[in-house]
C-alpha positions in Angstrom: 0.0 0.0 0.0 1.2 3.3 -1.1 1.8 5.8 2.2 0.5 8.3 -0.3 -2.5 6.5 -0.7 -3.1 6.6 2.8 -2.5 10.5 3.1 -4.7 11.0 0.3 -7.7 8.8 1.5 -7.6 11.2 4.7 -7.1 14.2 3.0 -10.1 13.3 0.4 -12.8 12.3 3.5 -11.4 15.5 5.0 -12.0 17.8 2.3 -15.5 15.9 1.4 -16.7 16.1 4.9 -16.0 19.8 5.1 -17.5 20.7 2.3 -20.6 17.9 2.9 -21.3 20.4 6.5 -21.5 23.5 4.6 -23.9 22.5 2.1 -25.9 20.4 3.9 -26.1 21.9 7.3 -24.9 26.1 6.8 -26.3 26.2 3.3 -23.5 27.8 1.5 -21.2 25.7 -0.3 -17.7 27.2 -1.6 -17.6 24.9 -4.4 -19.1 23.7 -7.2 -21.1 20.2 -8.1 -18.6 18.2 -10.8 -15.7 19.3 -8.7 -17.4 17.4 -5.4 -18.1 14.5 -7.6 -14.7 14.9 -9.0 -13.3 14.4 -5.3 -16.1 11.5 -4.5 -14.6 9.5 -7.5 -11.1 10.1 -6.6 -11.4 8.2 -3.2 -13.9 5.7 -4.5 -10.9 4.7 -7.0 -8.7 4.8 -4.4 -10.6 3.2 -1.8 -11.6 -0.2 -5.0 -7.4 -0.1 -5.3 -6.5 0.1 -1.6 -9.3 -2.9 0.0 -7.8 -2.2 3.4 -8.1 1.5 3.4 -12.2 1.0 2.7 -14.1 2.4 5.8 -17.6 2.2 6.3 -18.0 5.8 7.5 -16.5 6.7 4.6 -17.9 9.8 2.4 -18.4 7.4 -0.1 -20.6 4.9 2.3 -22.6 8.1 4.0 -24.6 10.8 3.1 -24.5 14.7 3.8 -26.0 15.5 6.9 -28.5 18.7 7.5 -28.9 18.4 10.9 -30.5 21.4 12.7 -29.7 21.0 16.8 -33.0 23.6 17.6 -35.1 20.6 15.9 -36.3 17.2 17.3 -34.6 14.5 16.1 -36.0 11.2 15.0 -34.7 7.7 13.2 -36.1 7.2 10.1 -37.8 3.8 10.1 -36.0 2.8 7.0 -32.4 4.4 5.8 -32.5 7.5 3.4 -29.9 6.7 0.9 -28.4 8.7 -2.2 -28.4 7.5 -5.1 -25.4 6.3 -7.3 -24.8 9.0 -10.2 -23.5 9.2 -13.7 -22.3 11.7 -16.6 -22.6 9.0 -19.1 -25.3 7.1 -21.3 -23.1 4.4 -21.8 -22.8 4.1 -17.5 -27.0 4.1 -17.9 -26.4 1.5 -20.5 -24.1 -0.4 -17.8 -26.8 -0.4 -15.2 -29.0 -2.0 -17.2 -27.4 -4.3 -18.1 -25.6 -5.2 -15.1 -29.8 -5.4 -13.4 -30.2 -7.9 -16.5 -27.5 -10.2 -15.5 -28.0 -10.4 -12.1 -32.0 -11.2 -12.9 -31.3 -13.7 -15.6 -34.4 -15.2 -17.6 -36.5 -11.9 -16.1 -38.3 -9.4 -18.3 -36.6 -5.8 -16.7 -38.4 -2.7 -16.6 -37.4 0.6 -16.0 -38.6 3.8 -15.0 -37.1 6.6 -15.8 -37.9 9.8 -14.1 -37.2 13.5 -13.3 -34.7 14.7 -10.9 -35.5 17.9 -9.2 -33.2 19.6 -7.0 -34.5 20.2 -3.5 -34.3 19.3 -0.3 -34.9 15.6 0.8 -38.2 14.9 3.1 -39.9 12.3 3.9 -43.3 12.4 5.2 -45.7 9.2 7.4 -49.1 9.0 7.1 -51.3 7.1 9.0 -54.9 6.8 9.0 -55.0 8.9 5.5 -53.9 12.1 7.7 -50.1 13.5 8.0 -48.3 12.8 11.4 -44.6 13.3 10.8 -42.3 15.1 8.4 -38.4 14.4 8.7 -35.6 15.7 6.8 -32.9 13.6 5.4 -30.1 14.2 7.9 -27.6 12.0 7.4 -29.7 9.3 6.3 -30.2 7.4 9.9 -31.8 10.7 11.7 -33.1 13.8 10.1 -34.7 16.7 12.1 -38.6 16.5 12.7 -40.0 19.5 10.7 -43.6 18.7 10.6 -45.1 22.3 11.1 -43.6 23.6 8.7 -44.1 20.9 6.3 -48.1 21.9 6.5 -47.8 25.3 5.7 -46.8 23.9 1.5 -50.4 23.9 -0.2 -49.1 21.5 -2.8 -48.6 18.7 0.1 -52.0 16.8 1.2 -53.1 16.9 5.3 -55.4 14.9 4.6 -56.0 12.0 2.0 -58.0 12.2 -1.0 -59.7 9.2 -2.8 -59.4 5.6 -1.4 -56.6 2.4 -1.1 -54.1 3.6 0.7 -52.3 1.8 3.2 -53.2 2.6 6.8 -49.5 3.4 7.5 -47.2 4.3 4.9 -44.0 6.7 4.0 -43.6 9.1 0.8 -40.7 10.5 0.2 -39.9 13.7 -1.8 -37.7 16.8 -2.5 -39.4 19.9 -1.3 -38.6 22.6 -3.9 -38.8 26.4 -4.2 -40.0 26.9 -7.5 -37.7 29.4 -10.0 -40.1 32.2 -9.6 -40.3 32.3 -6.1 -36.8 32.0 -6.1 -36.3 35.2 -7.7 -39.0 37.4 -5.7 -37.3 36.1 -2.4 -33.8 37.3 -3.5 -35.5 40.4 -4.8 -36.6 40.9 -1.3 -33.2 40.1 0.3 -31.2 42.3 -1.9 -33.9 45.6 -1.5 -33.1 44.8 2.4 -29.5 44.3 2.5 -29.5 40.6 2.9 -27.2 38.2 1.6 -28.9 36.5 -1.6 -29.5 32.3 -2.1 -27.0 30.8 -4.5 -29.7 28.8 -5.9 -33.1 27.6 -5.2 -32.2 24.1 -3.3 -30.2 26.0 -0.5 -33.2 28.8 -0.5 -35.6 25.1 0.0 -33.1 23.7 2.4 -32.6 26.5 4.9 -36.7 27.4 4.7 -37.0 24.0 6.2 -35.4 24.4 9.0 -36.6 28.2 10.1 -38.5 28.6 13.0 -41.3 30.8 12.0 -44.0 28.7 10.6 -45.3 31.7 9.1 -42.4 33.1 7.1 -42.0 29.3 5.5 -45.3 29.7 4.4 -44.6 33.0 2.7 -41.9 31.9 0.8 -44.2 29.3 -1.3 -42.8 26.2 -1.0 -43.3 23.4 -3.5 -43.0 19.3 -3.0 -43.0 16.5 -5.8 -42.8 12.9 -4.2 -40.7 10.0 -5.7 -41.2 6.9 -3.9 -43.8 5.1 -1.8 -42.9 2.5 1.2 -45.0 0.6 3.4 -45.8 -2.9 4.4 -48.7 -2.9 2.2 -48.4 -1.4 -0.8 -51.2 -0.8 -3.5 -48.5 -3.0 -6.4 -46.1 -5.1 -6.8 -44.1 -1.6 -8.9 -43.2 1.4 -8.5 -44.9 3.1 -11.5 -48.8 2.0 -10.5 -47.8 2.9 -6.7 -46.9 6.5 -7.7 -50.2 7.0 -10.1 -51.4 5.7 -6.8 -50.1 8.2 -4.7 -51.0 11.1 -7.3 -54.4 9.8 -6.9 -54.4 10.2 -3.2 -53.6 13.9 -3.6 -49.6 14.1 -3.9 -47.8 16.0 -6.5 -46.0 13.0 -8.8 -43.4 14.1 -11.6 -45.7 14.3 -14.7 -42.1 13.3 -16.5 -42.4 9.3 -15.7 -42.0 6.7 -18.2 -41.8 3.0 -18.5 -38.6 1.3 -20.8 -37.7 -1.8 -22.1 -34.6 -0.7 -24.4 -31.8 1.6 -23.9 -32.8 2.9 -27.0 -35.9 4.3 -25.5 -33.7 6.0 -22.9 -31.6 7.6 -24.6 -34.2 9.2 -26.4 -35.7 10.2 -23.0 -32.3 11.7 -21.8 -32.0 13.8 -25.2 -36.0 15.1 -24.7 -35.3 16.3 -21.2 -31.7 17.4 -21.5 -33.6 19.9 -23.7 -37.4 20.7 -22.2 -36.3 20.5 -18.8 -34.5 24.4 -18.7 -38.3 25.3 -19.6 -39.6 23.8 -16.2 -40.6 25.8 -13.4 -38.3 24.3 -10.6 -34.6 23.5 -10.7 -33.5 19.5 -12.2 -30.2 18.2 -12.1 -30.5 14.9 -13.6 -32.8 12.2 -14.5 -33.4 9.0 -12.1 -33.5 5.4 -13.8 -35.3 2.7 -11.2 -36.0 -0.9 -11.5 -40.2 -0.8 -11.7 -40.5 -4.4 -10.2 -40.1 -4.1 -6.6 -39.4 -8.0 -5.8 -36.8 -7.5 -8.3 -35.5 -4.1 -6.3 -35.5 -6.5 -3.2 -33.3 -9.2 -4.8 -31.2 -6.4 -6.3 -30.4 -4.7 -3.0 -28.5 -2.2 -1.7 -24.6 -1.3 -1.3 -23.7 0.9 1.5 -24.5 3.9 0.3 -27.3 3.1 -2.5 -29.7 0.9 -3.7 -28.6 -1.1 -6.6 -31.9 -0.9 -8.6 -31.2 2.9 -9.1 -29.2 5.1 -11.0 -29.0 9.2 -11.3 -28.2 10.8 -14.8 -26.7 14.2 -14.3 -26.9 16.5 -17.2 -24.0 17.7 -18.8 -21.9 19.9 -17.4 -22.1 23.6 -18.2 -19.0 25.8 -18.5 -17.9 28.8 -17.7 -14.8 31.3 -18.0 -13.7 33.6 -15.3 -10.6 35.4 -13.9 -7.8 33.7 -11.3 -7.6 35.9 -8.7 -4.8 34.2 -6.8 -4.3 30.8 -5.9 -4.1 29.6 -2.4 -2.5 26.8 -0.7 -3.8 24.7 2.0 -2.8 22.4 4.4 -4.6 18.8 5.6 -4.8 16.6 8.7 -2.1 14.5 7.1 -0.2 17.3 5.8 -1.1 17.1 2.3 -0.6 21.0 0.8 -3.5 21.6 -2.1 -3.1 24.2 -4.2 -7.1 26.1 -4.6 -8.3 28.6 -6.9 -9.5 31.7 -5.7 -11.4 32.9 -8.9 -14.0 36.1 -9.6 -17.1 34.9 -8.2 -19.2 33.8 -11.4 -23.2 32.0 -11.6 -22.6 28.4 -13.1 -25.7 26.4 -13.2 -27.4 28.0 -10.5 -24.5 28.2 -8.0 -22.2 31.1 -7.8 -18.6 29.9 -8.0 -15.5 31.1 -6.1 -13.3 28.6 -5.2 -12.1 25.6 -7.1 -9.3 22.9 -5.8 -6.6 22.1 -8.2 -5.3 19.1 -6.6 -1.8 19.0 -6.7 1.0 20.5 -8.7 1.3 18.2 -11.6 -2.3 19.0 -12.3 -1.3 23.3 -11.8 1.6 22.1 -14.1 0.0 20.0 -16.4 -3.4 23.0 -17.1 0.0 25.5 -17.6 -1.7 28.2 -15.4 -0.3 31.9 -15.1 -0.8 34.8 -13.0 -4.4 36.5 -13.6 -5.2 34.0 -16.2 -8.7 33.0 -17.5 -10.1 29.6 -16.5 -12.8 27.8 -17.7 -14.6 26.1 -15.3 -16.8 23.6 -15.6 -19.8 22.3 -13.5 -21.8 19.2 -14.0 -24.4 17.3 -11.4 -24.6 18.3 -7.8 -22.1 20.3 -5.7 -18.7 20.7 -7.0 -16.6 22.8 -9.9 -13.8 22.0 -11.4 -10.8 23.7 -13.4 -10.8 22.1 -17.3 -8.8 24.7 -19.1 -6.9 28.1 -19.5 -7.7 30.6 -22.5 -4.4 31.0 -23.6 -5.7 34.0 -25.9 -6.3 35.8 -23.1 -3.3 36.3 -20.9 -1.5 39.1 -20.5 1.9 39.7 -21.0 4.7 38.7 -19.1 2.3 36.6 -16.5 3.9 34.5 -14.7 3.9 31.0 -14.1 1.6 29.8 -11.0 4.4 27.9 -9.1 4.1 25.5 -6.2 5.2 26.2 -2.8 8.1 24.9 -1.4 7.8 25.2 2.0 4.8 24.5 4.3 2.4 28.2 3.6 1.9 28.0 7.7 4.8 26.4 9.4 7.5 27.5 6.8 9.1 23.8 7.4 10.3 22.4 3.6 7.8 20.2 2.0 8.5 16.7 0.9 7.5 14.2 -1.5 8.1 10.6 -2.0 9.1 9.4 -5.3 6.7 8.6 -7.8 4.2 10.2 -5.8 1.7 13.6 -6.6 1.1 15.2 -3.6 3.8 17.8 -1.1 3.5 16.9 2.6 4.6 18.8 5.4 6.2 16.7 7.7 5.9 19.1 10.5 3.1 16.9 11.6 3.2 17.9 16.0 4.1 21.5 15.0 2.1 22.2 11.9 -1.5 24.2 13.2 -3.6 23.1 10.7 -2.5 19.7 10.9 -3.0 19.2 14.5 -6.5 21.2 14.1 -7.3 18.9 11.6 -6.9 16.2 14.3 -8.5 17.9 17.1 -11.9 18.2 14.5 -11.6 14.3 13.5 -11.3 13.4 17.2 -14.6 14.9 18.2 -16.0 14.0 15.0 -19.5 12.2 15.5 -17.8 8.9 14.1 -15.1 9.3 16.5 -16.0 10.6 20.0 -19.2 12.4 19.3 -18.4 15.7 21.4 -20.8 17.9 20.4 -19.8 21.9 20.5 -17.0 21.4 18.6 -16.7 22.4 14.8 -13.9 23.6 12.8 -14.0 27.4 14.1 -14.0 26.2 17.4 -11.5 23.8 17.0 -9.5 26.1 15.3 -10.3 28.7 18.4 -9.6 26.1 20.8 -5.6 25.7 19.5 -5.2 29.6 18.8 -6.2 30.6 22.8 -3.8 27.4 23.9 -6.9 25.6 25.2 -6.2 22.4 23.5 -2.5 21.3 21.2 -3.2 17.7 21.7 -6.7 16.1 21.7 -6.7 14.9 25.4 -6.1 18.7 26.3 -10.5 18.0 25.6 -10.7 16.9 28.8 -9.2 19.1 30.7 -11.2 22.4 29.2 -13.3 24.6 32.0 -16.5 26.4 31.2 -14.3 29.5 31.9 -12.1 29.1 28.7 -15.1 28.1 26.9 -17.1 31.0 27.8 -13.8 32.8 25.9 -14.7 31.6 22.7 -16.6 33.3 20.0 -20.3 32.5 19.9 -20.1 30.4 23.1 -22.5 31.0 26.2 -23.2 29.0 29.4 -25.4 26.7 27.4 -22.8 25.9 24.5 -20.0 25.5 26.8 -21.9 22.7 29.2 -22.5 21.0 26.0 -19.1 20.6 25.0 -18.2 19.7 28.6 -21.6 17.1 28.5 -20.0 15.4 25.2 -17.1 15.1 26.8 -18.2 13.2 29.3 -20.5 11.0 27.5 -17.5 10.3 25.2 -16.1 8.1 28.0 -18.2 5.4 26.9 -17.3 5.3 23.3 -16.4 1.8 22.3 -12.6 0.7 22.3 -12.6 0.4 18.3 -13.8 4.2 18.1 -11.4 5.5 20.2 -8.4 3.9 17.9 -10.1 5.9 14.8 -10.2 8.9 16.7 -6.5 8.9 17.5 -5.7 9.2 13.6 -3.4 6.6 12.9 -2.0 7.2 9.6 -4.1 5.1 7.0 -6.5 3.3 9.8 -10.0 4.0 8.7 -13.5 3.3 10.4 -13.5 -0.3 9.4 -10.2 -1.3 9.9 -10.0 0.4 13.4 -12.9 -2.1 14.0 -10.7 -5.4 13.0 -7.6 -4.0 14.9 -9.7 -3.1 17.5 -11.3 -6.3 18.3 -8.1 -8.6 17.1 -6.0 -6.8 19.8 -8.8 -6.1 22.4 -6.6 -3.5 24.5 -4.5 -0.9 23.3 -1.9 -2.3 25.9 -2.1 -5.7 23.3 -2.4 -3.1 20.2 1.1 -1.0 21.3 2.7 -4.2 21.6 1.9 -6.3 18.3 4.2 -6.9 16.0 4.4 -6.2 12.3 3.5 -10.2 11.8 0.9 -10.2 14.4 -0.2 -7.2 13.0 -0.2 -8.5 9.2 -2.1 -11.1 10.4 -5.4 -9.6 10.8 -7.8 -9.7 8.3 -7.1 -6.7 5.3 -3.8 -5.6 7.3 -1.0 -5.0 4.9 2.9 -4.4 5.6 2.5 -0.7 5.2 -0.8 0.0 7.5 1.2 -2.2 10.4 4.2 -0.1 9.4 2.2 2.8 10.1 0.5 1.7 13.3 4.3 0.4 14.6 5.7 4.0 14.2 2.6 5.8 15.9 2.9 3.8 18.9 7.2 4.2 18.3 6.8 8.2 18.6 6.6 9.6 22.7 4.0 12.1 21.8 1.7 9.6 21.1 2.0 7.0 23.8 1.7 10.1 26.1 -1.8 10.9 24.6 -2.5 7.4 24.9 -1.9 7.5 29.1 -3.9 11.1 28.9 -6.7 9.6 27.2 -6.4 6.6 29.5 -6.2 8.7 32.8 -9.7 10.6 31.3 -11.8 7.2 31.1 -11.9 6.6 27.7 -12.5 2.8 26.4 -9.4 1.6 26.1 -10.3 -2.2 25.8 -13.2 -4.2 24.0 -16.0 -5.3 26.0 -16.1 -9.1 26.3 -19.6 -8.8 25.0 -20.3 -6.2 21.9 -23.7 -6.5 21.8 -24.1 -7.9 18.5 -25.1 -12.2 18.4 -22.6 -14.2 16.3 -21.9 -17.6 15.7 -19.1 -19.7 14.7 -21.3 -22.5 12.6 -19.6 -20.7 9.4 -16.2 -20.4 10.2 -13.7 -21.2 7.9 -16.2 -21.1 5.1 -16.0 -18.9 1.9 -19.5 -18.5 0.6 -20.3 -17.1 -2.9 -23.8 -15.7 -2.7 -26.0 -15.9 -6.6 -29.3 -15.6 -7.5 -32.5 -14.1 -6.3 -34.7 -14.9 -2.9 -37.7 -14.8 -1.6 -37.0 -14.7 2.1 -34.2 -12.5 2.2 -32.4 -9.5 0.4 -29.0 -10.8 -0.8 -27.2 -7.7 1.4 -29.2 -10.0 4.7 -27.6 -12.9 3.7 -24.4 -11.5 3.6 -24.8 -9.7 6.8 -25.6 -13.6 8.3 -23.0 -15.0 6.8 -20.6 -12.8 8.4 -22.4 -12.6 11.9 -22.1 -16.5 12.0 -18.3 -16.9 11.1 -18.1 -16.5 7.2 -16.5 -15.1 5.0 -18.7 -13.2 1.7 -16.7 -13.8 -1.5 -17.6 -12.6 -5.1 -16.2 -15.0 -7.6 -16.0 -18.9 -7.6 -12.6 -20.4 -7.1 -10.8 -23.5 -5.3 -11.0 -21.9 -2.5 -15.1 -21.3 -2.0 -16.5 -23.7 0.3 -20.3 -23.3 -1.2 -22.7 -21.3 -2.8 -26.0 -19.9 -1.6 -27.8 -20.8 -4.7 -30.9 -18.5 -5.3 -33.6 -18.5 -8.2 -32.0 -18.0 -11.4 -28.8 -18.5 -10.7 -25.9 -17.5 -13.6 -25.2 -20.3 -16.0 -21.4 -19.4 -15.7 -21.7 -19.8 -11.6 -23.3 -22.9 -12.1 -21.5 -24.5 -14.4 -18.0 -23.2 -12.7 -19.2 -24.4 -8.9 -20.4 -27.9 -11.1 -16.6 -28.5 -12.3 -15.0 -27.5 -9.2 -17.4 -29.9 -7.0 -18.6 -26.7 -5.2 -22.0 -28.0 -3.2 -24.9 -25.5 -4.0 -27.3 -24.7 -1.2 -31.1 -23.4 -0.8 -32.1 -20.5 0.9 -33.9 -23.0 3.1 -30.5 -25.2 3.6 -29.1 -22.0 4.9 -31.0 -21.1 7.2 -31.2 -24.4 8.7 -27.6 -24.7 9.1 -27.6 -21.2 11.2 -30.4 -22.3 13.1 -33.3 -19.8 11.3 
């Protein structure tokens, strides 16, 4: 594994959590949509090259979170997931045919619908009458935002017509349609007030005001894209959406059924076109399996169902001025050059900042002093530097060259061979480094202190407060009550999370300590294969190689962390504060060993289970999940319509096959 790759991973979740809090919970993103996804895809490459870097509370396993602390907070019965996105009709061509082969023999179809870009709710009926509205969140809890849900005509209190389920779930983007839009920021700007970007943020941050009244002023809009309940009015998603329309909910008029990828493309071209005449903002077009045994069978990744994909439009472009560019410095040291451009309005967004990665890519685009970029902005959030017009420098601008030295601590960068990125190595000196740290230790994957976000972490370090993360818990409510925006209420909070934090499992405290290249699911397995962090300091590289997805470099890494002073001192702080610092003999979660030692390849469709269950209980009772057949797999769980290649491959290898009823049976279900 490449130490590089480890930085970078960091750096990446760093950079796309950042920028996931500002435009999901302050409502003002700095950057553009195709430059997020830009970032997204980077680690998702990395992440499918370096297996043992993958972390479950990855960006690329999560979604944004717009959390609003002066709301109630509630679980959403079933997880709120993005969806998986693409530029391409040949990735839509892809999908398809990837749903085809996993559902061999099966007639597909799929529905292909309009995107809008809003603000995520979803909304429970029961009895035909509205009882609870919930925001996204981050996917597992959203805020409770039921008032001023009611106060958007288009959205039914009560049900119309007949046949629907006594308890069921919609879910929707609530919108704030273009006109609106622009009377709302004619109001703000005749008042001095900062304008929206766009309508989705205008949407977003209406949600979560707490004057019913002034939502209802602002004329909210909804359209609804999905129906769930235990007793659903079809077997598909296209009849249970005319369905819904009938019960009084505003459906996408633009919903079609498909059988050929001909047919879709010619549905992408239509809409690529008619949709700029529509009178709320799109961003894309959504693709869905319509059968929803089949969506069951297909099942879900972490982050997204497989039966879905999003189409973003193309990406519009843009040229505007370089104003300087800036260079910033990472948790893990990584220096990233950023463009600081004239602000300009790119598909809705106004755009002022754009990353431009490292310096072979500032190399590589040739950029000068005061140049002209184009900039380009595709999909959701992000933008992203494509070119320089040439034509348009002046004379005798000069090159933009890369730093040498670190832009806060002055110490000389470095950089491995072969490698893109500059480092500063000044990694227990360098501010923004050990900020960085301070933020991912009270991160609510990590410790869960609440109070504590990048201004006050970055507050905490300037006053002296905190240089090293078990500093925490030794702040006062005096030296809180120094800090900007902080009153007696804030400062108990911090001091409350704190104290909670104490009972943070073992495996979460060894993320939190930011071991070089140890993510969210590998702190789990070294967590529980060394139970202690007395057993964890001592392990050898072969002991530590020896756990499951732990290569020579991340024990490397984990051997010099526990090697340097400073860190085995924060380790006997944190230990002297009460953290966790050993597993529990019982986790809490029921597992088996009636599968160990097997390797089980998982094919077909069921009836009993989703194929992401059986995976989950093959694991929980000892197994291991594998995707291909091979010498080495010790049976497959053989569903309907399983692959000819599977079959005849497990056949020749004497591979036994079993039924979802064999399973079951054999782990005592």
């Amino acid at each position: 594994m490449s130490l590089f790759a480890s930085q970078r991973v960091d750096e990446l979740r760093d950079l796309l959590n950042r920028h996931n809090y500002l435009y999901y919970v302050m409502n003002s993103p700095e950057i553009s949509d195709s430059e997020f996804d830009c970032l997204m895809h980077e680690l998702e490459k990395l992440e499918r090259e370096y297996p043992e870097l993958d972390d479950e509370y990855s960006p690329t396993h999560r979604i944004g979170s717009d959390l609003n602390r002066s709301f109630e907070q509630t679980a959403h019965i079933r997880p709120m997931l993005s969806l998986g996105n693409t530029y391409s009709i040949d990735e839509v061509d892809k999908f398809v045919n990837t749903v085809r082969e996993a559902l061999p023999g099966e007639q597909v179809t799929i529905v292909g619908e309009m995107k809008y870009d809003g603000s995520s709710i979803s909304l429970i009926y029961e009895d035909g009458r509205l009882i609870r509205a919930v925001t996204r969140g981050d996917g597992q809890v959203g805020d409770v935002v039921t008032e001023n849900i009611k106060t958007i005509r288009s959205i039914p209190l009560v049900l119309q017509g007949e046949g629907w389920p006594k308890t069921f779930e919609i879910r929707g983007e609530v919108l704030l349609p273009w006109l609106e839009f622009e009377r709302l920021n004619a109001e703000r700007e005749a008042n001095g007030e900062p304008l929206f970007a766009n309508p989705r943020n205008a949407a977003s941050g209406t949600l979560k005001m707490q004057n019913s009244a002034e939502v209802a002023r602002r004329g909210l809009d909804a359209f609804f894209y999905y129906l769930l309940s235990d007793d659903l009015p079809a077997d598909n998603h296209y009849e249970n959406m005319q369905a819904a329309a009938g019960w009084g909910f505003k459906v996408t008029p633009v919903m079609q059924k498909f059988d050929t990828i001909d047919e879709i493309e010619r549905f992408i071209s239509q809409w690529d076109v008619e949709r700029k005449g529509l009178p709320v903002a799109t961003d894309g077009l959504v693709f869905k399996v319509n059968s929803l045994r089949q969506q069951l069978n297909l099942g879900y990744t972490a982050k997204s169902p497989r039966w879905a994909i999003a189409f973003k439009f193309a990406a519009e472009r843009a040229l505007t001025k370089l104003r300087f560019v800036s260079f910033e410095v990472g948790r893990t040291g990584v220096v990233t050059p950023v463009a600081n451009l004239d602000p300009v309005l790119l598909s809705g967004t106004i755009v002022k900042r754009a990353s431009l990665h490292n310096a072979d890519i500032v190399s590589a685009l040739d950029i000068h002093q005061g140049d002209m970029l184009y900039v380009e902005k595709g999909g959701e959030i992000i933008p992203k530097i494509t070119g320089v017009d040439t034509a348009a420098r002046e004379p005798g601008a000069e090159p933009v060259s890369f730093v040498s030295r670190c832009p806060v601590c002055d110490t000389p960068l470095t950089r491995d061979e072969g490698e893109a990125a500059w480092i500063c190595p000044n990694h227990y000196g360098c501010p923004p480094q050990i900020v960085g740290r301070i933020e991912h230790f009270v991160g609510r994957r990590m410790m869960n202190i609440d109070g504590i976000g990048s201004e006050t972490a970055r507050q905490l370090y300037d006053k002296g407060f905190v240089r090293s993360i078990a500093d925490i818990y030794d702040l006062t409510v005096k030296q809180l009550l120094t800090l900007d925006g902080f009153g007696p209420r804030s400062a108990e909070r911090v001091l409350e999370g704190a104290d909670a934090s104490r009972q943070v499992p073992f495996d979460r405290v060894v993320y939190a300590l930011s071991i070089p290249g140890v993510g969210q699911t590998m702190s789990k397995k070294v967590a529980r294969a060394a139970r202690s962090i007395d057993r964890l300091m001592a392990m050898t590289r072969e002991e530590l190689t020896a756990i499951d997805d732990v290569g020579p470099n991340m024990a490397d890494e984990i051997i010099a962390y526990f090697a340097d002073e400073r860190n085995l001192q924060t380790v006997e702080r944190l230990r002297a504060a009460g953290l966790q610092m050993q597993m529990p003999d019982d986790d809490g979660i029921e597992r088996s060993d009636l599968l160990a030692g097997q390797s089980i390849v998982i094919s077909g469709t069921f009836t009993r289970h989703s194929r992401d269950e059986y995976k989950a209980k093959i694991e929980q009772n000892g197994g291991k999940n594998v995707g291909s057949i091979s010498k080495k797999t010790t049976a497959v769980l053989a569903g309907e319509n399983m692959g000819p290649a599977k079959l005849e491959k497990a056949r020749s290898l004497g591979i036994p096959l079993i039924s979802e009823d064999q399973f079951l049976a054999m782990i005592g279900g």
